[in-house]
BAMARBA-607057 format. One line per field, with one value per residue (C-alpha): residue number from 1; residue in one letter; x, y, z. Coordinates in pm, whole numbers, plus 50000, padded with zeros to 5 digits. Last residue first. Example, Ala and Ser with C-alpha at 12.3 -4.5 7.8 and 13.67 -1.06 7.14 Angstrom:
pos	(2 1)
code	(s a)
xx	(51367 51230)
yy	(49894 49550)
zz	(50714 50780)
***
This chain:
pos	(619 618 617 616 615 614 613 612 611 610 609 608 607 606 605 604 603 602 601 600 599 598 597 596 595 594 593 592 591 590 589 588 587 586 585 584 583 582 581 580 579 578 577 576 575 574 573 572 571 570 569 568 567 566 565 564 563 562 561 560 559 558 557 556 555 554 553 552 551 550 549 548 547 546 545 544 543 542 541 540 539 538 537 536 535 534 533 532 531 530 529 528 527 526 525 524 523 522 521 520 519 518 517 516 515 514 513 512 511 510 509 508 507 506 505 504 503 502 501 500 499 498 497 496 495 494 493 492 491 490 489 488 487 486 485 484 483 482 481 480 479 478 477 476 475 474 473 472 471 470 469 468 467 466 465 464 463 462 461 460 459 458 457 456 455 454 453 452 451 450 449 448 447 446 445 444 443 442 441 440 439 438 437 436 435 434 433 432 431 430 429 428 427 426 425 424 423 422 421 420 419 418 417 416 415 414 413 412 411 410 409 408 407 406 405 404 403 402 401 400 399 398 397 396 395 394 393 392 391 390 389 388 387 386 385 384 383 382 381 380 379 378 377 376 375 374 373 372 371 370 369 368 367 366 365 364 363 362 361 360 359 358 357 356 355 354 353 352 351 350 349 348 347 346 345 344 343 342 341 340 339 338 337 336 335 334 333 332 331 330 329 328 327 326 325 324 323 322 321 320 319 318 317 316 315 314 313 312 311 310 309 308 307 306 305 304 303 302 301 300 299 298 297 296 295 294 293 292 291 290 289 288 287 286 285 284 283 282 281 280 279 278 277 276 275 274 273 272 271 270 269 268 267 266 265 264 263 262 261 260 259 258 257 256 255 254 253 252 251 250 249 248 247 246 245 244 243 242 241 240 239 238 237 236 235 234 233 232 231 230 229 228 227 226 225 224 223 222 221 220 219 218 217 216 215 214 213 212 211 210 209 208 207 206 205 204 203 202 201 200 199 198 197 196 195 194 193 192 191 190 189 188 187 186 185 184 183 182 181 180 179 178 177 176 175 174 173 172 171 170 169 168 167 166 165 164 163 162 161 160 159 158 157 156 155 154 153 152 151 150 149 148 147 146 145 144 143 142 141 140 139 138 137 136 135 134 133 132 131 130 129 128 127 126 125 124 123 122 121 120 119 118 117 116 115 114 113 112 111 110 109 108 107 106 105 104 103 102 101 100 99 98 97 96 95 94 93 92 91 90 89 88 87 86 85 84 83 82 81 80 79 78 77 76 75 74 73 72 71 70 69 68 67 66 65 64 63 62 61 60 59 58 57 56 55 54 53 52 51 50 49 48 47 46 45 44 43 42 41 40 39 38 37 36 35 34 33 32 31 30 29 28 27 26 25 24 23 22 21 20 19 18 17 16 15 14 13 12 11 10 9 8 7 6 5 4 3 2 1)
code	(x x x x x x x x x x x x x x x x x x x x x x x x x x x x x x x x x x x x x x x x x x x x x x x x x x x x x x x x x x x x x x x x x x x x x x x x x x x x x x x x x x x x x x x x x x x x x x x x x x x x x x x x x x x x x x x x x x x x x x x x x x x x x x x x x x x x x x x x x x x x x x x x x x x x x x x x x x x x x x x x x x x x x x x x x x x x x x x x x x x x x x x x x x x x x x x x x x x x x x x x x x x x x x x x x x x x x x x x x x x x x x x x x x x x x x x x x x x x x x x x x x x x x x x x x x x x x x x x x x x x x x x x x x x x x x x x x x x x x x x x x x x x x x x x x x x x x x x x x x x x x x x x x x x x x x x x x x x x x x x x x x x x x x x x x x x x x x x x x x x x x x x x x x x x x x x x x x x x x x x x x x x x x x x x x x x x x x x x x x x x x x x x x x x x x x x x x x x x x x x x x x x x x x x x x x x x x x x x x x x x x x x x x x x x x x x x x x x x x x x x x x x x x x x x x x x x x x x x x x x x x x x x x x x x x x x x x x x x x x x x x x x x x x x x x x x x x x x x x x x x x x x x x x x x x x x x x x x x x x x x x x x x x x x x x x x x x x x x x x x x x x x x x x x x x x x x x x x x x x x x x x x x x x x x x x x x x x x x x x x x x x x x x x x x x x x x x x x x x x x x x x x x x x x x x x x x x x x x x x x)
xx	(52451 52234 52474 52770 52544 52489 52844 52918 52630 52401 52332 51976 51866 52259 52165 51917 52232 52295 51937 52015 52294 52192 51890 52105 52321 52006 51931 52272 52211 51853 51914 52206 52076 51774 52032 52248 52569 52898 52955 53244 53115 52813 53188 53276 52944 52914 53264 53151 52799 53042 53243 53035 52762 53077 53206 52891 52721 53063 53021 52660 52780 53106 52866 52645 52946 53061 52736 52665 52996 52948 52596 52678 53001 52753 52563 52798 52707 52382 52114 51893 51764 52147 52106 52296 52368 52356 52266 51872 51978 52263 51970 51707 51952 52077 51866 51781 51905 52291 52399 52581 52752 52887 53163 53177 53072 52750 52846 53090 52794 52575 52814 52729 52351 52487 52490 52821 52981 53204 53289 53512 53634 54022 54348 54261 53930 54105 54160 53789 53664 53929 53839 53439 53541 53740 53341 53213 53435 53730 53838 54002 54133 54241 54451 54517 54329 54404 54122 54343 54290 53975 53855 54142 54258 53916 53962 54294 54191 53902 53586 53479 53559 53710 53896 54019 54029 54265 54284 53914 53901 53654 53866 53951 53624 53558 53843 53658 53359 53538 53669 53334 53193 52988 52972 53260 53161 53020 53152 52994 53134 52909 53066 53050 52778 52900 52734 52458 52151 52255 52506 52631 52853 52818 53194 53169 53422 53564 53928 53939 53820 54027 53833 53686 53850 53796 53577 53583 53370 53088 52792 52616 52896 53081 52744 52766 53130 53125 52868 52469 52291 52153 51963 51786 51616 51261 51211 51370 51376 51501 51821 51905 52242 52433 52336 51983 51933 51619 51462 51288 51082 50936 51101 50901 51098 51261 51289 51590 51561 51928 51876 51606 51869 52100 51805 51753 52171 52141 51812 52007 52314 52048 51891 51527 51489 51187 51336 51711 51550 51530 51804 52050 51914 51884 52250 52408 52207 52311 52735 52642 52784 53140 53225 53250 53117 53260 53036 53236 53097 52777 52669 52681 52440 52631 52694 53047 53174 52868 52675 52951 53290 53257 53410 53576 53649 53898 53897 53535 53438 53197 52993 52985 52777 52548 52563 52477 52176 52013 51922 52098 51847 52121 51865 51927 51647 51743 52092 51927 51645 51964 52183 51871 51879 52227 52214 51891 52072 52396 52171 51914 52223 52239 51893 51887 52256 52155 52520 52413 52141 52407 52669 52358 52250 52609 52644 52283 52426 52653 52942 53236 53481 53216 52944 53191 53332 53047 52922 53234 53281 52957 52930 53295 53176 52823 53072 53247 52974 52743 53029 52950 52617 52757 52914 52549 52455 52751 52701 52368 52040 51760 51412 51377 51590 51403 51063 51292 51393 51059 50969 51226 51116 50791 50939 51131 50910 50888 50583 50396 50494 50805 50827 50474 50426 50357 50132 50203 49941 50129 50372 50499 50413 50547 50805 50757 50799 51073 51026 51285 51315 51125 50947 51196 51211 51239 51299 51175 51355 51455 51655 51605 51654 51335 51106 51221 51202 50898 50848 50784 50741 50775 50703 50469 50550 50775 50913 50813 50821 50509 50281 50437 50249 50006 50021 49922 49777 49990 49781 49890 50003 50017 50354 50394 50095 49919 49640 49876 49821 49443 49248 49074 49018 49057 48873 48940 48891 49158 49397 49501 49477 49631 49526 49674 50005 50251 50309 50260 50587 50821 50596 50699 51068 51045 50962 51192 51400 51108 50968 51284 51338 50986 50995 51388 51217 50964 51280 51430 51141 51087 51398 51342 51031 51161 51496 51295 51115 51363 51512 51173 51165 51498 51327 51694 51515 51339 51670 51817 51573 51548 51958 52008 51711 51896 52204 52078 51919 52315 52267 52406 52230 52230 51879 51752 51949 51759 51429 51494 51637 51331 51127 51303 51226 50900 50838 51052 50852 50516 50675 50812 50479 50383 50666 50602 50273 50353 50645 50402 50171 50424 50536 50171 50267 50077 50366 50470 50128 50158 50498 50380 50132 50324 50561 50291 50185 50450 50585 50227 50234 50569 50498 50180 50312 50620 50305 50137 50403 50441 50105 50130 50505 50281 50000)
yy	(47788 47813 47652 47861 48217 48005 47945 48312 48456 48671 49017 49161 49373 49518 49712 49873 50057 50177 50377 50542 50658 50806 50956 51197 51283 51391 51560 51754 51860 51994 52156 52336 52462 52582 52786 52885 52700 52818 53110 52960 52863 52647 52479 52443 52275 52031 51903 51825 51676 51426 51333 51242 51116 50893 50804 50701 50537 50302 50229 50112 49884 49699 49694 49484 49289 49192 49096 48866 48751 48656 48518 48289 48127 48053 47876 47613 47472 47346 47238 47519 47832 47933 48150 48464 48697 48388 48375 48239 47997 47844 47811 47721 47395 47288 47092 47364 47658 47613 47887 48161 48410 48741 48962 48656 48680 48550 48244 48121 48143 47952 47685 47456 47478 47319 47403 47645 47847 48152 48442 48646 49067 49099 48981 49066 48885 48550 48566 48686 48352 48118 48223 48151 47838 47766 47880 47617 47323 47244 46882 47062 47323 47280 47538 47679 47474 47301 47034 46752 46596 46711 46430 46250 46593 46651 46248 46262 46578 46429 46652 46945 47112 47436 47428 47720 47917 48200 48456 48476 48681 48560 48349 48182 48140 47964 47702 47625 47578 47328 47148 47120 46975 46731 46745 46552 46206 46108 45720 45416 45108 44783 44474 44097 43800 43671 43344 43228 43271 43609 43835 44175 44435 44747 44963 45341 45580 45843 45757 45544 45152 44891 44537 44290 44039 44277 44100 43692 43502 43316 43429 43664 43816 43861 44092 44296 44308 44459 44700 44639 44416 44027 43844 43573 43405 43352 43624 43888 43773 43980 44099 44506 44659 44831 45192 45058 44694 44651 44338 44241 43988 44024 44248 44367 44318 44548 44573 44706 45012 45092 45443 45215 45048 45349 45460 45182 45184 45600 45525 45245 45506 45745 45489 45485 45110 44867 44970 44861 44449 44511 44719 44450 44194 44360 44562 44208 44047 44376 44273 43912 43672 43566 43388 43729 44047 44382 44686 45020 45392 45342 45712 45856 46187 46542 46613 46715 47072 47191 46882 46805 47019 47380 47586 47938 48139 48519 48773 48904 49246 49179 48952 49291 49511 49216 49204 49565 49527 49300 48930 48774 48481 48264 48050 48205 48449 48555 48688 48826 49051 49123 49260 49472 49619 49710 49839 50109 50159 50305 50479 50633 50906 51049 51098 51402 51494 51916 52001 52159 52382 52499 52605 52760 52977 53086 53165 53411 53550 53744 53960 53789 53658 53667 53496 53242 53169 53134 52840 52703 52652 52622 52335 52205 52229 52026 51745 51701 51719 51443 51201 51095 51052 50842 50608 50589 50456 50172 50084 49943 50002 49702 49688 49422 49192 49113 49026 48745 48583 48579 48436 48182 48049 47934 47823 47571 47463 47527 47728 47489 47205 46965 46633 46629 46268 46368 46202 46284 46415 46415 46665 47035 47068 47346 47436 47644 47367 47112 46783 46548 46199 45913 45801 45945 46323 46439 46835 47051 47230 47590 47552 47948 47805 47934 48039 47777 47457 47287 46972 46588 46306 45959 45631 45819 45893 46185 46354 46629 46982 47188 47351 47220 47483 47277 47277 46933 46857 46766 46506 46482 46202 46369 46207 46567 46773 47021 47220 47523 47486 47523 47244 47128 46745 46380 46073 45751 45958 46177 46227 46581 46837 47223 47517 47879 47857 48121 48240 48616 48580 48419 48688 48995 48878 48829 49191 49319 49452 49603 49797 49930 50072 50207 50381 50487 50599 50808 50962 51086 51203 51439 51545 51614 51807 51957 52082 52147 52389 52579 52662 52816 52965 53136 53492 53530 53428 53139 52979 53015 52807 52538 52529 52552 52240 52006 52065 51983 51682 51530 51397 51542 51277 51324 51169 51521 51605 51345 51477 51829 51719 51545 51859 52056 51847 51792 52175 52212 51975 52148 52478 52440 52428 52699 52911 52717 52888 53215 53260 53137 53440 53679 53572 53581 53543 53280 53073 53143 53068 52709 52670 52746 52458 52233 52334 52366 51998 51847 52010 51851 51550 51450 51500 51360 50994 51041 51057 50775 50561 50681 50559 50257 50154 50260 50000)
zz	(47233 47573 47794 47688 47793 48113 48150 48074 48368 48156 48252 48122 48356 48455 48124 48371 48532 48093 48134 48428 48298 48011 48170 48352 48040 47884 48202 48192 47842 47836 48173 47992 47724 47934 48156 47843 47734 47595 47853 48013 48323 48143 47958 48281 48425 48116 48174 48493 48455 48187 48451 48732 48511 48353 48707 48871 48553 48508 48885 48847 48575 48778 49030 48836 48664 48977 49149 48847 48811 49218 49149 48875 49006 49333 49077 49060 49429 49350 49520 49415 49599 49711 50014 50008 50317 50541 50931 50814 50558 50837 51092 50863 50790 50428 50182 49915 50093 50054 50283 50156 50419 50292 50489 50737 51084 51035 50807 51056 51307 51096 50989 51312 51200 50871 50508 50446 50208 50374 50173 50294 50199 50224 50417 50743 50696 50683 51022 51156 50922 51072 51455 51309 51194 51522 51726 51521 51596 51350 51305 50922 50804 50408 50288 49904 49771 49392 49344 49350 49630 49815 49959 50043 50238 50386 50504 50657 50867 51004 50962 51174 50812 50705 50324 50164 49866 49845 49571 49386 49101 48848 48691 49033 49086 48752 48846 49113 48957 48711 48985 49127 48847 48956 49410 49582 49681 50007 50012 50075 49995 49955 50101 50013 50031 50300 50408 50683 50423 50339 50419 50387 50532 50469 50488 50539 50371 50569 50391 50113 50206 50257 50123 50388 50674 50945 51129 51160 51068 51248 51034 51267 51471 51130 51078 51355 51320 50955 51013 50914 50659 50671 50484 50560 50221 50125 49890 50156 50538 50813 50966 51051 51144 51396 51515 51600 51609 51327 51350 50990 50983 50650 50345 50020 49763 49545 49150 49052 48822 48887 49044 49267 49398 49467 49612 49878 49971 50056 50266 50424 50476 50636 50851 50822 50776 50665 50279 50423 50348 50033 49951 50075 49909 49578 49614 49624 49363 49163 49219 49101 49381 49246 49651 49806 49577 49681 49540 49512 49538 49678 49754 50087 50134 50207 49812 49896 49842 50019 50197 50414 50291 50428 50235 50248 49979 49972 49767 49767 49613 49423 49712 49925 49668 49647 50011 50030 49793 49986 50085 49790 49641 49341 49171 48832 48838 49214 49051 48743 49034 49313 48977 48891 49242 49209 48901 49032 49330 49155 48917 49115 49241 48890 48833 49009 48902 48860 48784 48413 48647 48884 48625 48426 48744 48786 48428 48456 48769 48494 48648 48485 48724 48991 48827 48676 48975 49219 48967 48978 49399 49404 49207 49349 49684 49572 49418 49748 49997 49731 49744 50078 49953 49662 49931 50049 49742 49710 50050 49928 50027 50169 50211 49925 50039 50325 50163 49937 50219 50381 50052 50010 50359 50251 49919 50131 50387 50727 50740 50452 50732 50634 50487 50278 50067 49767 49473 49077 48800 48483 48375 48476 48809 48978 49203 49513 49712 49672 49585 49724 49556 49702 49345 49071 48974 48615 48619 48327 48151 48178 48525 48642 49015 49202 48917 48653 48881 48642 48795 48615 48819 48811 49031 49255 49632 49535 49917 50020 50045 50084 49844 49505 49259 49032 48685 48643 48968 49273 49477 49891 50092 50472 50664 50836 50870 50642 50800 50698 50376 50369 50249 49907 49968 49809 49908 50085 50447 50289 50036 50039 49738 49859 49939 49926 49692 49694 49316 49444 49598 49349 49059 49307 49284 48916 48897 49108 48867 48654 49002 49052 48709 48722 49035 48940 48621 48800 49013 48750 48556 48842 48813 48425 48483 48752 48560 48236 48432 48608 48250 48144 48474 48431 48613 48804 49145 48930 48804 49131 49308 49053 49014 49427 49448 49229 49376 49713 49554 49559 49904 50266 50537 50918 50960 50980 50660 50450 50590 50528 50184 50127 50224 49981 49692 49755 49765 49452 49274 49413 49285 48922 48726 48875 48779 48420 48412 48543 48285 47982 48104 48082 47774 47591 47245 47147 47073 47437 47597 47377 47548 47936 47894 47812 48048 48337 48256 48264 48606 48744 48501 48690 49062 49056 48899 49175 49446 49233 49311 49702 49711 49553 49793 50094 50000)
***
């Protein structure tokens, strides 16, 4: 309601001064001066009233910005009778600050289409039938029916054999995503093929999209260093006005070069365009599943030096993946995998979970188990198709067969053995491992393009498994067995050297991720903790984008920094060559809001920036 109203306010403010120059120009032709003069004199006040009361406000709150100039050159142009020149400066202020409404409102855009996407109701089985209900009567374990084209209300897990979700709006994926019965759905997405069922895993409060809109409602109440650097700036460049302005009028007597000095320096627009970038950089960065909780982190992520990793779940894909299958006695490697995902179905063990879906990745066809006994921490035994089978750690299951432990193959470093037997023999071993993430050394490498120094290692892990894991990949330190209150002591160190970025997942990375220049936490499976201490939450599971939002943040700034220095620049030039005699008041207003716009419209260039691997994607 207050962002409407203050729309229409800027609306108001620019058919008013509009109005009176229209106006003021058909008086002229009729040859009625003195009545054109009124008319644009009115046409200057209520933009001049605004104006001033702004700048009351701004300096209450301690702030000097450039719409001091603004106001001198309106002010002075109507004490020396300059209205028409006064004129074009409101109208063109005014137009200033329309186009940072509009500008604003077209970079948030895809924001304002994440939140207005939020589902109300949702399809649950019930009572043997289905039902419309509100999302937050929603409970854990509830199987609900995703229509085609439905929104994903909650996250959950896929209880149909296939489905097919549209992830454009959170992670900018433009195909469609195929997801296999017990895969993670993620809210927010939408359904993009046949009707599928869902088992919810997390309330609609708790849920993913849930929490990408309250994200997404902080970012957008947010300004960037970069704009109150340009206040800073506005002291400066106001001396040097008046400092030239006062210089021409007393080197050669005419008020009339002062008031063109001050109307060429009028940098209304000027000071939009830094936000304006910035803003546009937070809408591309969003669009590729990169959500950056303000324009000051933005500003912050272009400047980073220095990346720190966590390894769980960030630089590793945090779930253990059968990496090796040892068969004893030449039993067939997917026999193996059968029995032992058969009878893991009846557990909820994260490494049985792991062995089931490997299964499934293979299109076996599981059994259903019977007489299972689960011994928690250790294994499980039960019957699959008629045979005992048993699954668990090495010595659980040597206890079970009368061998001995410890006669199975070496595994790498924070690998887990699973032992398995069945029918009173060993069957073999299936290796677990948590594998680094696909392409990670090619996102690496990215980073370093992009201007990344050091890139560093902190894990609470063992020190000869971060190493194992990360052979190869080029570090330039790897810290590892560190609790969170060490990552935090590593984060504060590093900081000496240049702006951090710390990547983490974890509740225990949340602090780490507070105290670092910008925090990322990997929002699609990581904890609420970490997502809520981060500066940038990645919307996807995928660690590559984070290449994508720092070029993205770079190449914003690098825009609103290229409209800083050439409005800077070019509203200089214009103000000596005003001193000089060369340009008239209405000359001059012409000119310096040309140069205004200008700028403005190359920060919405930072619209349309395309991340290079995306650009290589798409050819």
């Amino acid at each position: 309601m207050q962002q409407t109203s203050t729309n229409r306010l800027k609306t108001a403010l620019l058919l008013f001064p509009v109005a009176g120059l229209l106006s003021g120009i058909a008086f002229y032709f009729a040859g009625r001066d003195d009545v054109a003069g009124i008319a644009w004199f009115i046409g200057v006040v209520p933009v001049l009233v605004a104006l001033l009361v702004e700048i009351l406000r701004s300096l209450w709150r301690g702030e000097v910005g450039l719409d001091i100039v603004a106001a001198l050159s309106m002010t002075a142009a109507l004490t020396f009778g300059e209205t028409l020149a006064a004129i074009v400066v409101a109208v063109m202020y005014s137009g200033g600050t329309f186009l940072e409404s509009f500008a604003e409102g077209r970079a948030r855009r895809e924001m304002h289409d994440l939140l207005s996407r939020v589902p109300r109701t949702a399809t649950l089985h019930r009572n043997g039938g289905l039902e419309e209900v509100p999302l937050d009567d929603i409970e854990l374990g509830d199987l609900l029916l995703i229509r085609q084209g439905d929104v994903v209300p909650v996250d959950g897990s896929v209880s149909s054999d296939v489905a097919f979700v549209d992830t454009s709006a959170l992670t900018g994926e433009s195909l469609p995503v195929r997801l296999s019965r017990g895969a993670d759905a993620m809210s927010g997405s939408t359904n993009a093929g046949e009707p599928f069922e869902l088992t919810a895993t997390r309330c609609a409060k708790e849920s993913t999209y849930a929490g990408i809109v309250r994200l997404v409602e902080e970012a957008q109440h947010s300004k960037a260093p970069m704009a109150r650097l340009a206040d800073r700036w506005s002291l400066g460049f106001l001396a040097v006005t008046v400092a030239i302005a006062f210089a021409a009028w007393w080197f050669t007597g005419d008020p009339i070069r002062a008031v063109a000095v001050l109307v060429v320096a009028t940098p209304c627009p000027l000071i939009l365009a830094v936000p304006v970038a910035l803003v546009a950089g937070l809408s591309r960065a969003a669009h590729f599943g990169v959500l950056i909780k303000g324009a000051g982190p933005l500003e912050a992520m272009a400047r980073i030096r220095t990346l720190i990793l966590d390894k769980t779940g960030t630089l590793t894909d945090g779930r253990p993946q059968i990496v090796l299958i040892d068969s004893h006695d030449d039993m067939d490697k997917d026999e193996i995998l059968h029995f032992a995902a058969a009878l893991d179905q009846a557990s909820k063990h994260p490494v049985a979970q792991a062995i089931v879906a490997a299964a499934k990745a293979r299109d076996l066809v599981l059994s259903v188990p019977s007489e299972v006994v689960e011994i928690p921490g250790e294994g499980v035994v039960g019957n699959v198709d008629g045979h005992k089978v048993i699954v668990g750690g090495d010595d659980f299951v040597a206890q079970r067969v009368g061998r001995a432990s410890g006669d199975h193959p070496v595994g790498a470093p924070g690998s887990v053995l699973v032992a398995v037997a069945v029918d009173g023999q060993m069957a073999g071993y299936l290796v677990m491992a948590d594998p680094l993430r696909k392409g990670i050394s090619a996102m690496l490498a990215r980073l370093r393009r992009e201007g990344i120094a050091r890139i560093l290692l902190a894990t609470g892990d063992r020190a000869e498994v971060a190493e194992h894991v990360t052979e190869g990949l080029g570090l330039d330190g790897i810290r590892a067995e560190l609790t969170p209150d060490q990552k935090v002591l590593l984060v504060l160190t590093e900081c000496k050297n240049g702006p951090v970025m710390m990547v983490g997942d974890g509740v225990n990375d949340a602090p780490a991720l507070a105290a670092a220049d910008v925090g990322v936490a990997m929002g699609a499976r990581g904890a609420a903790a970490s997502a809520e201490a981060a500066d940038v939450v990645l919307l996807v599971d995928r660690i590559d984008r984070l290449g994508s939002g720092i070029e993205i943040a770079r190449r914003a700034r690098h825009i609103a920094m290229e409209s800083v220095v050439a409005g800077i620049s070019l509203s200089v030039a214009g103000m000596i060559a005003a001193a000089l005699g060369y340009l008239t008041p209405v000359q001059g207003a012409l000119l310096q809001e040309a140069i205004d716009v200008a700028v403005i419209l190359n920060a919405l260039r930072a619209l349309w920036i395309v991340p290079h691997d995306e650009m290589a994607g798409q050819e």
